[in-house]
C-alpha positions in Angstrom: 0.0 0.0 0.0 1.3 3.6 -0.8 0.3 6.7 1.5 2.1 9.9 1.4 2.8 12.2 4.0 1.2 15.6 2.7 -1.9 13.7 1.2 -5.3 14.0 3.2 -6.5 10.5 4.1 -10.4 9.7 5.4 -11.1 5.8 7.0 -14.9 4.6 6.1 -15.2 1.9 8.6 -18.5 -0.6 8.0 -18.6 -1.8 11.4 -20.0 -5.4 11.2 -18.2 -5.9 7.7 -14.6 -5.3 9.8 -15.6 -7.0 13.0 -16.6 -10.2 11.0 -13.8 -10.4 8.9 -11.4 -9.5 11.7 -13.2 -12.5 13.7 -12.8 -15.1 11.2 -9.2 -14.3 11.3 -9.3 -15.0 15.1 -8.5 -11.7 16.3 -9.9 -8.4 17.2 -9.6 -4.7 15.8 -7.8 -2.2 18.8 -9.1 0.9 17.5 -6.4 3.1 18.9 -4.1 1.6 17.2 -5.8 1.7 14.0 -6.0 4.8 14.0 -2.4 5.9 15.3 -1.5 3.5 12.3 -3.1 5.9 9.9 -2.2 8.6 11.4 1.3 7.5 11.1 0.9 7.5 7.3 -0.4 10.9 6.5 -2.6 14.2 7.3 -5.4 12.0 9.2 -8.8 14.0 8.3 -11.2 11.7 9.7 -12.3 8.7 10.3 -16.2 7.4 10.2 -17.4 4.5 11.8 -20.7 2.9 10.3 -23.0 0.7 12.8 -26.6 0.7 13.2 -27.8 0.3 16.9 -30.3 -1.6 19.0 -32.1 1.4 20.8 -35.2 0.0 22.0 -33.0 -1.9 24.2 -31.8 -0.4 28.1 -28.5 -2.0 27.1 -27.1 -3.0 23.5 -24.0 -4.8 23.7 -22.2 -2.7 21.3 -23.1 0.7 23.0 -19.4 0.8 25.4 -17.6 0.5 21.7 -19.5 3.3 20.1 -19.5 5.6 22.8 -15.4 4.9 23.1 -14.8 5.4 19.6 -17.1 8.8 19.9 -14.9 9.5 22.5 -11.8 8.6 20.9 -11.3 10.5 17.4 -13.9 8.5 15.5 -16.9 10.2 13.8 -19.7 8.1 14.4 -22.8 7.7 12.1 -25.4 5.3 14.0 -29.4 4.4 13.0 -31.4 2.3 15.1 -31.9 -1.2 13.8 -35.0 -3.1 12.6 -35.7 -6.9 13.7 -37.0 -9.8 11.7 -36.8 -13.2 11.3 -35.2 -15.3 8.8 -36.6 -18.6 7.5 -35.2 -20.8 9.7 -36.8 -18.7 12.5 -33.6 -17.2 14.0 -34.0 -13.3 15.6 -31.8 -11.2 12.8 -31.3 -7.4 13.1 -31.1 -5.3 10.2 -29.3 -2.1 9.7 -27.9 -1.2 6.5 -25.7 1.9 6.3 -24.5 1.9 3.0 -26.4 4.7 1.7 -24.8 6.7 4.6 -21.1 5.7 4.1 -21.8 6.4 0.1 -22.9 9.9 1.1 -20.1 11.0 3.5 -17.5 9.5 1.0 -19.3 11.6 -1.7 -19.1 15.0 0.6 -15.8 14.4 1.4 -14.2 13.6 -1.5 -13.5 17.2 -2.3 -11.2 17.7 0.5 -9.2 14.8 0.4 -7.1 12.9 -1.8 -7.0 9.1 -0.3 -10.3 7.2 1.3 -9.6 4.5 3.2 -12.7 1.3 2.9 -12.9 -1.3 5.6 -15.1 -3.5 4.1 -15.9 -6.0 1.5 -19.1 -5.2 0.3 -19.2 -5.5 -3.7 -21.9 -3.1 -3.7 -19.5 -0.2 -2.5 -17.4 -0.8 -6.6 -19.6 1.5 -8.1 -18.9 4.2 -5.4 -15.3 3.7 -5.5 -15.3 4.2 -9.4 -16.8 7.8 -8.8 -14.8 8.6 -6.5 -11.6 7.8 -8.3 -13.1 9.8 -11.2 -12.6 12.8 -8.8 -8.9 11.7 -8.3 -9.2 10.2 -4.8 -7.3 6.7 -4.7 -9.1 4.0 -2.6 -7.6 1.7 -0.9 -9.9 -0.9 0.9 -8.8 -3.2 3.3 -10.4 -6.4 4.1 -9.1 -10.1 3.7 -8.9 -12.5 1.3 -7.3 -15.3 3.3 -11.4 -16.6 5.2 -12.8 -19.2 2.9 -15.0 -18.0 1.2 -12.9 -14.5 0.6 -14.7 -11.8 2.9 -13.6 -9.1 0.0 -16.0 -9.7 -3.1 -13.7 -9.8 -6.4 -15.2 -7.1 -8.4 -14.7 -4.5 -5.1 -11.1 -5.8 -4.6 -10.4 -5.3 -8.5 -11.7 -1.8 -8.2 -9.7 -0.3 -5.6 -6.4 1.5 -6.1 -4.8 -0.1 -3.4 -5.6 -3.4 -0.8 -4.7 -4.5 2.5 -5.1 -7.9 3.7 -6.2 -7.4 7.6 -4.3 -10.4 8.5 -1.1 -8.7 7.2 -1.6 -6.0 9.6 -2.9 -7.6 12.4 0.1 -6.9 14.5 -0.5 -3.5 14.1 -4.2 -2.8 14.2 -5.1 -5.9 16.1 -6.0 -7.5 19.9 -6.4 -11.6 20.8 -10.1 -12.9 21.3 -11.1 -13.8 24.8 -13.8 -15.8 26.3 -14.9 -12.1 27.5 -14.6 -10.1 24.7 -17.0 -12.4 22.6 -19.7 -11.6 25.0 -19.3 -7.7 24.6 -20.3 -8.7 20.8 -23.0 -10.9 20.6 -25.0 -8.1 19.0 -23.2 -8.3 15.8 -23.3 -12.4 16.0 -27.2 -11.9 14.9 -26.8 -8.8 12.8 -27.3 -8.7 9.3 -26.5 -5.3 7.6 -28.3 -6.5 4.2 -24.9 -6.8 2.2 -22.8 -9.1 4.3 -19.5 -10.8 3.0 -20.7 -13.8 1.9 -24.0 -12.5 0.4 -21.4 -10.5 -2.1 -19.3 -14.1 -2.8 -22.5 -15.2 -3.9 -23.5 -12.4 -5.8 -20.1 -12.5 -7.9 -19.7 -16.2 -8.1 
């Protein structure tokens, strides 16, 4: 991957799309260190974090990350979810926030000259094509080494640049504990409408 110093860099981070690919490699994202890692690598101008939210609930699993993260140099772009269930009768919860993260990229892609994608939604190839028409590069970073691939092809083919997570896992990651897969259990039933291996079907 190729960053420059003086050039303005913006992460889009799909929330569920990371943390499951970042699972099935057997580790965890530390978000501090993500993001001293890119800010190591060039003029930092923000970083978004997409995640829809259960707020009917008192307590939603997920609700000590985002409020960190809002906390913590992250710019945080939350809808509530809506709950339905799938044909084998299991409780899903469905959020999608790809409209949002298209938008923001959109907006923002006047003031900046690298976007950052963590995620591996095919649908997102037709946004990184505009954007690269405006003369952003887009580097997305998501993982190829899962089986299936949590990247779909035509989105890794797309971007100007890709990281593999597990390459960078010493850098951006945390071990799994018993505990920590507790915190999460919200995203173990979440389905944001465009999941990983919804897009290896899609381009198989």
């Amino acid at each position: 991957m190729t960053f420059y110093a003086e050039e303005r860099t913006a992460l889009f981070i799909d929330g569920s799309n990371l943390y499951a690919s970042a699972r099935s490699l057997g580790f965890d994202i530390d978000y501090k260190k993500l993001l001293s890692e890119f800010k190591n690598k060039g003029r930092l101008v923000r970083a978004f974090y997409y995640t829809a939210l259960m707020e009917e609930q008192e307590y939603s699993p997920i609700r000590p990350l985002v409020d960190w993260l809002d906390y913590n140099g992250f710019t945080m772009v939350t809808k509530p979810t809506k709950e339905f269930t799938d044909a084998t009768g299991r409780r899903k919860l469905k959020g999608n926030m790809d409209i949002e993260l298209a938008i923001d990229m959109m907006e923002l892609s006047e003031r900046i000259d690298h976007a950052v994608l963590f995620s591996g939604d095919g649908d997102f190839r037709r946004l990184v094509e505009a954007i690269q028409r405006k003369g952003v590069r887009v580097t997305v970073a998501s993982t190829v080494k899962t089986s299936p691939p949590m990247i779909a092809d035509e989105l890794r083919r797309q971007a100007d640049f890709f990281i593999e997570l597990k390459d960078i896992q010493n850098k951006i990651g945390r071990a799994v504990s018993t505990e920590d897969r507790t915190d999460y259990d919200e995203y173990d039933d979440y389905d944001d409408g465009f999941g990983p291996y919804d897009d290896i079907e899609k381009s198989a």
